[in-house]
PDB file of N, CA, C and O in Angstrom:
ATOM      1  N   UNK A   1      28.111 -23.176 -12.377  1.00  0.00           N
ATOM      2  CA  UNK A   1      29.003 -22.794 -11.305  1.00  0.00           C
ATOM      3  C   UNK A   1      29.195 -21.277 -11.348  1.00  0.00           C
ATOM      4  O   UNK A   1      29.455 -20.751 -12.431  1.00  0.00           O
ATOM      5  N   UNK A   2      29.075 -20.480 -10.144  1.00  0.00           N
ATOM      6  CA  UNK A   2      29.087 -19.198 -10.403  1.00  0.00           C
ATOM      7  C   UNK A   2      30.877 -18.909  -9.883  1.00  0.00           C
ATOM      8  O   UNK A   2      31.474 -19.528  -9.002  1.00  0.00           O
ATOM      9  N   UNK A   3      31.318 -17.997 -10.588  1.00  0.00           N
ATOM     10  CA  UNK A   3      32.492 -17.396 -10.731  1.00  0.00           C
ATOM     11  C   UNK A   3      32.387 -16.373  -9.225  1.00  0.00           C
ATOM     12  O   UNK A   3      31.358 -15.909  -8.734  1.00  0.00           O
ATOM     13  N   UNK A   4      33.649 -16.239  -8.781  1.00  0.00           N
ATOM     14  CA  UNK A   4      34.182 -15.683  -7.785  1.00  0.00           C
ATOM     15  C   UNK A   4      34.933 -14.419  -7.915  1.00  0.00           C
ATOM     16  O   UNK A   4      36.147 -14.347  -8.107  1.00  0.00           O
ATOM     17  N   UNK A   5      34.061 -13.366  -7.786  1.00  0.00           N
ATOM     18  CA  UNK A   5      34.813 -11.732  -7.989  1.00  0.00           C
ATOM     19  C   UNK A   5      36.046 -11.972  -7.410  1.00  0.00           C
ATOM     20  O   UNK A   5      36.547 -12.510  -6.423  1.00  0.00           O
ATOM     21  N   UNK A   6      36.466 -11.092  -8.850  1.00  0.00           N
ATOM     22  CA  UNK A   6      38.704 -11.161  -8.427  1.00  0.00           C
ATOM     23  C   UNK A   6      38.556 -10.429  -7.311  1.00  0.00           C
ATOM     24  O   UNK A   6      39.593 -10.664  -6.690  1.00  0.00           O
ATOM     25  N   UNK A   7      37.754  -9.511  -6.519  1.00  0.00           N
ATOM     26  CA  UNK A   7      38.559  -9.239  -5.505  1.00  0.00           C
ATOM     27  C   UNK A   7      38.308  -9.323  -3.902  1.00  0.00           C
ATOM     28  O   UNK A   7      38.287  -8.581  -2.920  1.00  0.00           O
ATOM     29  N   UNK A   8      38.115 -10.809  -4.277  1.00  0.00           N
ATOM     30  CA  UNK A   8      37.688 -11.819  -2.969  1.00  0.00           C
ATOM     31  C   UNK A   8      39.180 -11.796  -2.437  1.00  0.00           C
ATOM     32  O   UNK A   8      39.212 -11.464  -1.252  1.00  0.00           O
ATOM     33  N   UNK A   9      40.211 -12.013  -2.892  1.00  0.00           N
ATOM     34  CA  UNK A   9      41.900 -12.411  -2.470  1.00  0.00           C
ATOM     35  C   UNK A   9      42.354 -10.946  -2.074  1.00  0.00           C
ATOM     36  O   UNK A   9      43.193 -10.711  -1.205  1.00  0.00           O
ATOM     37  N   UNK A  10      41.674  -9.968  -2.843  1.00  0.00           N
ATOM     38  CA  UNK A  10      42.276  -8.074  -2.231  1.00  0.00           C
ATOM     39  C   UNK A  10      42.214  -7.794  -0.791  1.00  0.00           C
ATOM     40  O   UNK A  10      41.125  -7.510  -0.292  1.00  0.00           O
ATOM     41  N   UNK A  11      43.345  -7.850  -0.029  1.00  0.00           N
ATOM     42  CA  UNK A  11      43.207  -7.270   1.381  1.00  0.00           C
ATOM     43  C   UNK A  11      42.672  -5.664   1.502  1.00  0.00           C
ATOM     44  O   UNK A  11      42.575  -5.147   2.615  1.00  0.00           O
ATOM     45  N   UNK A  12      42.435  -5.144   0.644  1.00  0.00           N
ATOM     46  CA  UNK A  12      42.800  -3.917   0.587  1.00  0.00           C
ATOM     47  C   UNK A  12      41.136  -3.677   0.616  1.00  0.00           C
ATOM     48  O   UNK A  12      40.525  -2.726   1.105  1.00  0.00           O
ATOM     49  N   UNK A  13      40.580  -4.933  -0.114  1.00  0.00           N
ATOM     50  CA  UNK A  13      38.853  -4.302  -0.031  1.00  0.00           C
ATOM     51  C   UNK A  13      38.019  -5.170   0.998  1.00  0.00           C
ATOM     52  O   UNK A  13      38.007  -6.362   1.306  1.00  0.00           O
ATOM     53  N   UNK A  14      37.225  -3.875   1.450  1.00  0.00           N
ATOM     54  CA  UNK A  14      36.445  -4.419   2.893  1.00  0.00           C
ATOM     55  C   UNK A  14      35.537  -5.083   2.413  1.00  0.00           C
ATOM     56  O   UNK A  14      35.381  -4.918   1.203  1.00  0.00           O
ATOM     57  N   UNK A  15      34.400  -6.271   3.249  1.00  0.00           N
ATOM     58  CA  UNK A  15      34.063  -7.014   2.707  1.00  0.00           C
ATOM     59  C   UNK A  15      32.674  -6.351   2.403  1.00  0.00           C
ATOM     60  O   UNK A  15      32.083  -6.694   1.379  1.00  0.00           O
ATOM     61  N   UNK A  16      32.090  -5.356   3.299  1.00  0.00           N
ATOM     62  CA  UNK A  16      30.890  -4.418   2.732  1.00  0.00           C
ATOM     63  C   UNK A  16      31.238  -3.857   1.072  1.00  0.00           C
ATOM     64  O   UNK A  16      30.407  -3.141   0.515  1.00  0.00           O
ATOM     65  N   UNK A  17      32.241  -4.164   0.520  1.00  0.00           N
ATOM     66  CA  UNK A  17      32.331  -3.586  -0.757  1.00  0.00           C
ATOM     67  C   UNK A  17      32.102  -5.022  -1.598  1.00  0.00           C
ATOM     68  O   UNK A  17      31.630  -4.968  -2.734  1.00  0.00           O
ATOM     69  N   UNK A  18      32.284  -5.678  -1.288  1.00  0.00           N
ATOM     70  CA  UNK A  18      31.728  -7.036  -1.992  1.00  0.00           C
ATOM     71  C   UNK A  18      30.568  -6.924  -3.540  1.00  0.00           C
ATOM     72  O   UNK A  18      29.355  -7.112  -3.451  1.00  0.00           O
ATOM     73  N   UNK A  19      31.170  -6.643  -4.642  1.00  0.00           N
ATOM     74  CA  UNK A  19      30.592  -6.807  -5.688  1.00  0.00           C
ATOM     75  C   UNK A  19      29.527  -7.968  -6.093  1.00  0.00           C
ATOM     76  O   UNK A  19      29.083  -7.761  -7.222  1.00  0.00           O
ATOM     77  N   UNK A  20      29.192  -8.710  -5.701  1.00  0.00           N
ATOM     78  CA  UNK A  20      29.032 -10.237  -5.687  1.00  0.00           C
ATOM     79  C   UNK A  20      27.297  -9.715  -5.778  1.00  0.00           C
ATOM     80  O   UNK A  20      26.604  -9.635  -6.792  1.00  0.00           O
ATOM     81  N   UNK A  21      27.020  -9.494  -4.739  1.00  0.00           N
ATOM     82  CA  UNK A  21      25.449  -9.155  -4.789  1.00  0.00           C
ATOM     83  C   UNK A  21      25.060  -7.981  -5.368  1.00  0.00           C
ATOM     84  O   UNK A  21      23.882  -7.624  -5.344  1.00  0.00           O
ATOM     85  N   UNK A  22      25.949  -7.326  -5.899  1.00  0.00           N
ATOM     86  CA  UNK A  22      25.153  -6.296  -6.712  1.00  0.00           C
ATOM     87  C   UNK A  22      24.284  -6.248  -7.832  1.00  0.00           C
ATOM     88  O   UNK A  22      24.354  -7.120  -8.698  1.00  0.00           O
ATOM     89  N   UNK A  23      23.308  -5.127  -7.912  1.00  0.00           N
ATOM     90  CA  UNK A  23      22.270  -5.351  -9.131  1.00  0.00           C
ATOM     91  C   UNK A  23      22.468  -4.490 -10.304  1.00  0.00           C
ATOM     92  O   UNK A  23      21.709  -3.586  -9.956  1.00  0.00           O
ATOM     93  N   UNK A  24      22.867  -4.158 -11.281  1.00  0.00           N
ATOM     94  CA  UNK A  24      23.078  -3.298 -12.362  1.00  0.00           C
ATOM     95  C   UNK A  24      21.675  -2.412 -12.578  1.00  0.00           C
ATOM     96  O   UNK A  24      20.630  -3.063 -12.557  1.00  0.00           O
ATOM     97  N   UNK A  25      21.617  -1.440 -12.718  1.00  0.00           N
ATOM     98  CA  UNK A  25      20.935  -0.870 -12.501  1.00  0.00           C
ATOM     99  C   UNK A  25      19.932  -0.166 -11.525  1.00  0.00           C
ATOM    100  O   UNK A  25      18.859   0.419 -11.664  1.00  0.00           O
ATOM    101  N   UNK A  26      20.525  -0.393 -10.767  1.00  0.00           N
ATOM    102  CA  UNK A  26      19.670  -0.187  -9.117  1.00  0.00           C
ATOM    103  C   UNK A  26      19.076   0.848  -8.945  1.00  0.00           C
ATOM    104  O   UNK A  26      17.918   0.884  -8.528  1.00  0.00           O
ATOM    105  N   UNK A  27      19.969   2.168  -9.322  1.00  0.00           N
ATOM    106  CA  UNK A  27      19.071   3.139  -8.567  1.00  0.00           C
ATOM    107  C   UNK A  27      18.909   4.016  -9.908  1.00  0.00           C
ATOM    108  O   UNK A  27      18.546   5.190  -9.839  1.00  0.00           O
ATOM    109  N   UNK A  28      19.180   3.424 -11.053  1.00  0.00           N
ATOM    110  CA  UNK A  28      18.686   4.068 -12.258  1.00  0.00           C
ATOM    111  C   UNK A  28      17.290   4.828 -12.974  1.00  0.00           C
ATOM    112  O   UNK A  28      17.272   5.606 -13.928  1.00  0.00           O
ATOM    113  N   UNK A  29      16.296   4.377 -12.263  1.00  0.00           N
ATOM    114  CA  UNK A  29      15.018   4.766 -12.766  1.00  0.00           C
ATOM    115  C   UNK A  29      14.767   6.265 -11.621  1.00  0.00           C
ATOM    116  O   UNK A  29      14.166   7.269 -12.002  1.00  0.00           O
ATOM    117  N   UNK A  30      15.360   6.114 -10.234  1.00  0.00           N
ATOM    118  CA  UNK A  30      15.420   7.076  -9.181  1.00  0.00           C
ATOM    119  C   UNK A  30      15.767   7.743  -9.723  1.00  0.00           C
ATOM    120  O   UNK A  30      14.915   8.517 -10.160  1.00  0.00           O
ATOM    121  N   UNK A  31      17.600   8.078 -10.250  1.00  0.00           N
ATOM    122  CA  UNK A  31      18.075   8.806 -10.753  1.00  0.00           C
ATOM    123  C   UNK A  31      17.548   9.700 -11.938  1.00  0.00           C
ATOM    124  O   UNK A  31      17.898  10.876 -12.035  1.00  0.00           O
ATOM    125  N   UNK A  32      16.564   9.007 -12.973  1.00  0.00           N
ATOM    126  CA  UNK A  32      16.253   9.475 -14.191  1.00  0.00           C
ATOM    127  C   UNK A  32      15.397  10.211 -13.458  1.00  0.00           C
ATOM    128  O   UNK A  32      15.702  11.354 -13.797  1.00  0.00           O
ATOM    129  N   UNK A  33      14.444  10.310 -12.600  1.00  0.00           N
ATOM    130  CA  UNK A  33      13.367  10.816 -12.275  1.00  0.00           C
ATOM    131  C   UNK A  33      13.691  12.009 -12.016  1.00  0.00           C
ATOM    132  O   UNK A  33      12.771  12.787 -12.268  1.00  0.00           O
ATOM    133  N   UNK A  34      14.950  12.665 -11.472  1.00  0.00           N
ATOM    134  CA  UNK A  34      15.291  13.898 -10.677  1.00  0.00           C
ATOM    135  C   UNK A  34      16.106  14.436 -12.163  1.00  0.00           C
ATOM    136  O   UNK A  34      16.320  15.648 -12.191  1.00  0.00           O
ATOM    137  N   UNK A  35      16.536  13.691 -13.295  1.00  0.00           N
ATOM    138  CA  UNK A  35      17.129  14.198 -14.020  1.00  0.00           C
ATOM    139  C   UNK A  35      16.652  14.878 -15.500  1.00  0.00           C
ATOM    140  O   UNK A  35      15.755  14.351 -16.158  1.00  0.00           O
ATOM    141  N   UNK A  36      17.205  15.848 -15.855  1.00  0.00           N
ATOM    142  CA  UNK A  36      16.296  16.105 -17.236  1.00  0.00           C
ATOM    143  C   UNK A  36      17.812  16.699 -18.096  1.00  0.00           C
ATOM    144  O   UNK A  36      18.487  17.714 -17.925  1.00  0.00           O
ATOM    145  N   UNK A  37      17.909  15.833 -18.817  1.00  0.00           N
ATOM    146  CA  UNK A  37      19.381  15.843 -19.588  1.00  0.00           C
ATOM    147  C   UNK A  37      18.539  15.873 -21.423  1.00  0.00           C
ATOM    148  O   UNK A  37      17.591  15.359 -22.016  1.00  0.00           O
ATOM    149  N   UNK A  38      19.522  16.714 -21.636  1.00  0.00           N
ATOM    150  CA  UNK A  38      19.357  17.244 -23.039  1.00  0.00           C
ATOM    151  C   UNK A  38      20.510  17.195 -23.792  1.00  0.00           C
ATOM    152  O   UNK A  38      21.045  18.262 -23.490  1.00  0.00           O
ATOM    153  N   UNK A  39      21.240  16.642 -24.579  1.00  0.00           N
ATOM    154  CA  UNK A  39      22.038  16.904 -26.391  1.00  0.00           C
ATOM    155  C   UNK A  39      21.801  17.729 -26.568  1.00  0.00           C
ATOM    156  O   UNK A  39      20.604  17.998 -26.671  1.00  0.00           O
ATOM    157  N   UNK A  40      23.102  19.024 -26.780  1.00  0.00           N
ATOM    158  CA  UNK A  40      23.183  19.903 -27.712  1.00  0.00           C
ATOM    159  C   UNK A  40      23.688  19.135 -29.067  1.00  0.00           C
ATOM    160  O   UNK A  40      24.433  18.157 -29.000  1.00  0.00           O
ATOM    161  N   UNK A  41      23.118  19.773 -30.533  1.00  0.00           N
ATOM    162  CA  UNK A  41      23.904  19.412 -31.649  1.00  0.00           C
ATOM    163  C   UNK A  41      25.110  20.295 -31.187  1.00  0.00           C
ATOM    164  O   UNK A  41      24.882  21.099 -30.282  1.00  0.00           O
ATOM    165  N   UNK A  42      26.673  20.214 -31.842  1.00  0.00           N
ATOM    166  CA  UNK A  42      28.151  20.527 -31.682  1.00  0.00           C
ATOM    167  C   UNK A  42      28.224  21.901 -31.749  1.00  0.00           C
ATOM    168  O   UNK A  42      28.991  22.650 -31.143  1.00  0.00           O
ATOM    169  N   UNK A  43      27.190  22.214 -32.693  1.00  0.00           N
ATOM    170  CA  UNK A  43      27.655  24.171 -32.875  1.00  0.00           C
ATOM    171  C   UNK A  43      26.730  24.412 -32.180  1.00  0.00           C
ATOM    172  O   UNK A  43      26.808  25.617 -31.944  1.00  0.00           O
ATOM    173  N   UNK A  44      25.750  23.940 -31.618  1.00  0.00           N
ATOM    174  CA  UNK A  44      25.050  24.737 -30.412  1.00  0.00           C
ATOM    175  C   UNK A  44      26.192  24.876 -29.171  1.00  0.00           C
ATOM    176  O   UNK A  44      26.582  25.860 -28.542  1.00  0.00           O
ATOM    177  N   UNK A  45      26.515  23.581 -29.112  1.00  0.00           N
ATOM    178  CA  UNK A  45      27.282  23.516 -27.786  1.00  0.00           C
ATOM    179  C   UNK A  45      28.229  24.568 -27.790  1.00  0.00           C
ATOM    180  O   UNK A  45      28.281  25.298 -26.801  1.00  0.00           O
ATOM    181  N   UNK A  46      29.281  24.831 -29.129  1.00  0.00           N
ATOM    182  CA  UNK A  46      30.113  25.508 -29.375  1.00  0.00           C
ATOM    183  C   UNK A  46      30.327  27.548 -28.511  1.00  0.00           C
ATOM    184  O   UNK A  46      31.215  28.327 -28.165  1.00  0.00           O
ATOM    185  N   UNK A  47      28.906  27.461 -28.578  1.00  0.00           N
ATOM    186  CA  UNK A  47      28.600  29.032 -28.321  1.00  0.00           C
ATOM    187  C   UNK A  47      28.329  29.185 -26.662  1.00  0.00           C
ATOM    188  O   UNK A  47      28.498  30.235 -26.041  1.00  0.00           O
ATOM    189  N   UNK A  48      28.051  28.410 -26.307  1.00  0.00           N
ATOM    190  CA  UNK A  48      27.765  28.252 -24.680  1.00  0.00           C
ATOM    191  C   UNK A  48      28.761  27.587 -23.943  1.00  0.00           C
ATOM    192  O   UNK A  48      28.835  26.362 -24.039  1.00  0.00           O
ATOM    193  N   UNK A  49      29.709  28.346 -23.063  1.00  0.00           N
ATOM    194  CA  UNK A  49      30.912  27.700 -22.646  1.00  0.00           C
ATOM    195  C   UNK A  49      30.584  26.769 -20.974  1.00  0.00           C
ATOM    196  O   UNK A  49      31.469  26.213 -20.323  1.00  0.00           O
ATOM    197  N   UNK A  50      29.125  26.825 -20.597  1.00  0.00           N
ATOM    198  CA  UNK A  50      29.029  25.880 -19.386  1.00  0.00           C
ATOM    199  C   UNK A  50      27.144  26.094 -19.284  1.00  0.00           C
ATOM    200  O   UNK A  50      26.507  26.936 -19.917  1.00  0.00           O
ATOM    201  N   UNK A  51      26.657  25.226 -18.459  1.00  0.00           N
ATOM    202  CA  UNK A  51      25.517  24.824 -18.441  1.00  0.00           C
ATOM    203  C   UNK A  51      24.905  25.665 -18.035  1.00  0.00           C
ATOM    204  O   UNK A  51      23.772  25.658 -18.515  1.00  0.00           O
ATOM    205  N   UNK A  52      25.139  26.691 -17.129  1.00  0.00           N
ATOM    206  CA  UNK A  52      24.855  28.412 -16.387  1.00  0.00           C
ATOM    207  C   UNK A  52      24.161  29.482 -17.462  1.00  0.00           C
ATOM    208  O   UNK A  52      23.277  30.328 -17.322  1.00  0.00           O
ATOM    209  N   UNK A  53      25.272  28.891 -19.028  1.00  0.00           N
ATOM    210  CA  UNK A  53      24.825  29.716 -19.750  1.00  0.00           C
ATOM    211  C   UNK A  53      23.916  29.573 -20.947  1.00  0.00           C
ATOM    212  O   UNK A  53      23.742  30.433 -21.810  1.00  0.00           O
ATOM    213  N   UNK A  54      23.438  28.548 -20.898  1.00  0.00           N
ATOM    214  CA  UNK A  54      22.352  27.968 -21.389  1.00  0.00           C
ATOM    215  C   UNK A  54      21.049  27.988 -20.668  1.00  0.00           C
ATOM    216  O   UNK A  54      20.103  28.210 -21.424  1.00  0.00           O
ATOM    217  N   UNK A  55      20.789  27.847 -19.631  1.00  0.00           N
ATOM    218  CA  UNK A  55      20.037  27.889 -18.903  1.00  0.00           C
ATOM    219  C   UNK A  55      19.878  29.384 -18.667  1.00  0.00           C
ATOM    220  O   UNK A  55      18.802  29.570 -18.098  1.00  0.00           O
ATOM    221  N   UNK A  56      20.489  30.447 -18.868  1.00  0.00           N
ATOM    222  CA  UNK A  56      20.412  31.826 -19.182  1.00  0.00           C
ATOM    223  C   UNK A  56      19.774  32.020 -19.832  1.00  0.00           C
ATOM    224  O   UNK A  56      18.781  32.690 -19.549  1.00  0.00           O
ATOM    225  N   UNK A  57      20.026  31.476 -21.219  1.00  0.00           N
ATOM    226  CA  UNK A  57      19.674  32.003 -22.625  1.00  0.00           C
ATOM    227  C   UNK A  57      17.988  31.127 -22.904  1.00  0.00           C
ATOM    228  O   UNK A  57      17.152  31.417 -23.761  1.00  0.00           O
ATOM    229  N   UNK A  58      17.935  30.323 -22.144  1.00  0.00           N
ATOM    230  CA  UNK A  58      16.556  29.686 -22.655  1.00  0.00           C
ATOM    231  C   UNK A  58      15.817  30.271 -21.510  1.00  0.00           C
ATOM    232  O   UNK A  58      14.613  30.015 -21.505  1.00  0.00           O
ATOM    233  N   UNK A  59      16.261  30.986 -20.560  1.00  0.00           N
ATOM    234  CA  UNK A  59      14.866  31.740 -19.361  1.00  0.00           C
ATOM    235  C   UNK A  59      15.151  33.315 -20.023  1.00  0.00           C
ATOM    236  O   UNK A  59      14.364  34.169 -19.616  1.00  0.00           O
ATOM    237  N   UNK A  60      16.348  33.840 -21.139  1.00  0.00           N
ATOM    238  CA  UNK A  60      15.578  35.249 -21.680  1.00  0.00           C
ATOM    239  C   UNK A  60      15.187  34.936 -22.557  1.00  0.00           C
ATOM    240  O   UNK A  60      14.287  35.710 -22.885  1.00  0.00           O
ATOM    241  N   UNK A  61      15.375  33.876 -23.508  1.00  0.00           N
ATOM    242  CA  UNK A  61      14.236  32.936 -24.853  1.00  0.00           C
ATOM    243  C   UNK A  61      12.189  33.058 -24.207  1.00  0.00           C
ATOM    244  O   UNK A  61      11.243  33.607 -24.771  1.00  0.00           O
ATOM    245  N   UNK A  62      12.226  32.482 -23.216  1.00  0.00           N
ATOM    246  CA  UNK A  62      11.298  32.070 -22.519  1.00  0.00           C
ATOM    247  C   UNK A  62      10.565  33.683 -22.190  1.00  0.00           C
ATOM    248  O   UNK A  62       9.378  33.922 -22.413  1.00  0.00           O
ATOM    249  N   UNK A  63      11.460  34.594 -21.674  1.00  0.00           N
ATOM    250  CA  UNK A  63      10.869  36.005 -21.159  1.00  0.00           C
ATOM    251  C   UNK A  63      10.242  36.373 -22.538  1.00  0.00           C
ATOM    252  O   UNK A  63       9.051  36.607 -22.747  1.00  0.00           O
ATOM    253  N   UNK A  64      11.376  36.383 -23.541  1.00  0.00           N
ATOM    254  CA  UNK A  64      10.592  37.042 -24.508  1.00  0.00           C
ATOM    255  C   UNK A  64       9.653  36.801 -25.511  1.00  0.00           C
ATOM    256  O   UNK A  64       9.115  37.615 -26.261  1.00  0.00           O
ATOM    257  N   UNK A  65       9.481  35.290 -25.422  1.00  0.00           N
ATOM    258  CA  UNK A  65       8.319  34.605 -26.045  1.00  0.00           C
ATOM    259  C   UNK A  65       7.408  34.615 -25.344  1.00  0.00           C
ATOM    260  O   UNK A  65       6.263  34.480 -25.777  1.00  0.00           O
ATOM    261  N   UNK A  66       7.634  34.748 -24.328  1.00  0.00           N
ATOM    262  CA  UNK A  66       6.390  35.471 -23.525  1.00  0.00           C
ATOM    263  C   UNK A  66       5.568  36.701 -23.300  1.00  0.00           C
ATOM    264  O   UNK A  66       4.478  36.832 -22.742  1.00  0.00           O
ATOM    265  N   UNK A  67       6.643  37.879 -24.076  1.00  0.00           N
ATOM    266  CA  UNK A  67       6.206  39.137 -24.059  1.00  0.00           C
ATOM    267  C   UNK A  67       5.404  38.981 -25.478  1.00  0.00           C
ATOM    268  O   UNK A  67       4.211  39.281 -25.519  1.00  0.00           O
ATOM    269  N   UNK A  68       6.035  38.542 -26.549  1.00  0.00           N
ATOM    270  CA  UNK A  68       5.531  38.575 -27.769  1.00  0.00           C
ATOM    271  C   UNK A  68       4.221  38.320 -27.580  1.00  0.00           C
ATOM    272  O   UNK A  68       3.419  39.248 -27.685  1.00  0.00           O
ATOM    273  N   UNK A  69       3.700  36.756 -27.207  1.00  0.00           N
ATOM    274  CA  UNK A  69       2.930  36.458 -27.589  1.00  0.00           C
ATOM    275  C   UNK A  69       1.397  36.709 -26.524  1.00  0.00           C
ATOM    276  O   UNK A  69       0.435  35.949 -26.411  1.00  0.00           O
ATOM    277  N   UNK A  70       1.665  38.182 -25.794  1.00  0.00           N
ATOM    278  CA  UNK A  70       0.754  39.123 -24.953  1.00  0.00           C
ATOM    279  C   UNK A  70       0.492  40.092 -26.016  1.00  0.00           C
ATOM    280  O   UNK A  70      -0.418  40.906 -25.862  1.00  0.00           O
ATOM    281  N   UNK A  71       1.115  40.085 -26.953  1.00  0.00           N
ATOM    282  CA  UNK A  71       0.352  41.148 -27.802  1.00  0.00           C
ATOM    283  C   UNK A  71      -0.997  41.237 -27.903  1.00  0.00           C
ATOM    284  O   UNK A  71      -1.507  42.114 -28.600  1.00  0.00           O
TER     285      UNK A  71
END
């Protein structure tokens, strides 16, 4: 017997919001595709106060491993 989402009795939710047919995971593999997520270890994170500035520091990382290795 399948169970009846509690909020079949909610006036408050329209019935296009209906949980009932949903699929877990749906648009998860889409999502991963556009995404490229990285872990800092804690004291990395510590030194970089937002994602702007990381992404700074690894394109002048990048410039200058690039100059080096034109020697």
């Amino acid at each position: 017997m399948k169970k009846k989402p509690e909020t079949a009795g909610d006036p408050d939710m329209l019935p296009e919001y209906d949980p009932a047919d949903g699929r877990r995971g749906k648009y998860a593999r889409r999502y991963a595709k556009g995404t490229n997520l990285v872990a800092l270890d804690p004291e990395v994170a510590k030194v970089f106060p937002d994602w702007q500035s990381v992404n700074e520091a690894l394109r002048t990382f990048t410039r200058i491993s690039r100059c080096s290795t034109r020697e």
